[in-house]
C-alpha positions in Angstrom: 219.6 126.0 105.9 219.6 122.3 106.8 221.5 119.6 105.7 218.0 118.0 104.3 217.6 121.3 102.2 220.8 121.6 101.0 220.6 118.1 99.9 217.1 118.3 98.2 218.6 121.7 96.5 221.6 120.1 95.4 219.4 117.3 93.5 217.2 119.5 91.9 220.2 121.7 90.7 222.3 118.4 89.4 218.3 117.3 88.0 217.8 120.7 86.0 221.2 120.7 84.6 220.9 117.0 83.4 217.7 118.0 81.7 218.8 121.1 80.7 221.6 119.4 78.5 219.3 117.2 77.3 216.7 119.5 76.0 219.1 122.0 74.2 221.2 118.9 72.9 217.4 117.8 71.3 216.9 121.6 70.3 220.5 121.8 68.6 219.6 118.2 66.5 216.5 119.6 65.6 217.6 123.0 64.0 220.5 121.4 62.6 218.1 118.7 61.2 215.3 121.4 59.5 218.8 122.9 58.4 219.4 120.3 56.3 216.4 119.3 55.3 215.9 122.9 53.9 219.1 122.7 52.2 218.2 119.6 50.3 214.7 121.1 49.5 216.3 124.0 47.6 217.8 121.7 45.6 214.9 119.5 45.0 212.1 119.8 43.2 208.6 119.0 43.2 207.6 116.3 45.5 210.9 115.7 47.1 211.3 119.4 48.3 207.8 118.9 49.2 208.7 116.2 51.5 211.9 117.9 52.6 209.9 120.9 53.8 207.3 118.5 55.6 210.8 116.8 57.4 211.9 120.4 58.3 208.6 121.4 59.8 208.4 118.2 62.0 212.1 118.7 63.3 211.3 122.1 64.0 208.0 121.2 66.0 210.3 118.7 68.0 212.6 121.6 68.4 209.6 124.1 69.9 208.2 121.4 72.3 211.7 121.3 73.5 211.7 124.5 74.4 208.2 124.3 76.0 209.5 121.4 78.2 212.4 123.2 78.9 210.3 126.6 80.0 208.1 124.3 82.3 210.9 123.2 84.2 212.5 126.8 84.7 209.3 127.5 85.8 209.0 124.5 88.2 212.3 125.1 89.7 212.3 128.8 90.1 209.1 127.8 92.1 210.9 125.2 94.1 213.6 128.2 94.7 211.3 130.5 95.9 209.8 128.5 98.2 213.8 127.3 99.4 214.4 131.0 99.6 211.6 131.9 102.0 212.0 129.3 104.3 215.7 130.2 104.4 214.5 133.7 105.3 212.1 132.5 107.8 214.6 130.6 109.3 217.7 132.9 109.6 215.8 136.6 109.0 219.2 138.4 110.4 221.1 136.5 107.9 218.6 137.4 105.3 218.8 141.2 105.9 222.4 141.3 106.0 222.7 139.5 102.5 220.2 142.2 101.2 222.4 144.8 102.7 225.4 143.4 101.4 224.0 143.3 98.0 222.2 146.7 98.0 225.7 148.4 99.4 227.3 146.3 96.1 224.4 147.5 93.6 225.1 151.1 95.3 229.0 151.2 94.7 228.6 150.0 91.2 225.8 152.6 90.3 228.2 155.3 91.9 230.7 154.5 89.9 228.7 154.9 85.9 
């Protein structure tokens, strides 16, 4: 792998775990904020629960596009592995099959073992 790869994989590692944190930090505030909200509502009534519940639904809408943004960018970056992955095997295909030996042999002792 070249020093240009490495680089550009190293960015989109340190990019995926900065928006990582930032997604599940928004999910966490969301759930914790429907929590509440629910909480309150049970002990309202009429149209404050009403507008507690409404509150909770919208923090848990924020909380499921979250997750949607977050899926998009697994998705993104497992593509962007991938495509690292196969021009590392292009590039070095001895390398390549010794990993998958190496791995395989490991996969092997462990099944022998159970």
């Amino acid at each position: 792998m070249t020093t240009y790869e490495d680089d550009r994989l190293n960015a989109q590692k340190d990019k995926m775990l900065n928006h990582k944190d930032r997604i599940v930090s928004d999910l966490k505030s969301g759930v914790d904020d429907a929590e509440g909200f629910l909480r309150a509502a049970a002990a309202s009534t009429g149209e404050k629960a009403a507008e507690l519940r409404e509150k909770a639904s919208v923090a848990l809408k924020r909380a499921s596009e979250s997750l949607s943004d977050l899926q998009a960018t697994v998705i993104e970056k497992g593509r962007d592995a991938a495509i690292l992955t196969d021009d590392y095997v292009h590039e070095n295909p001895w390398q390549a099959i010794g990993i998958g030996a190496a791995i395989g042999f490991l996969v092997g002792v462990v099944v022998a073992r159970r």
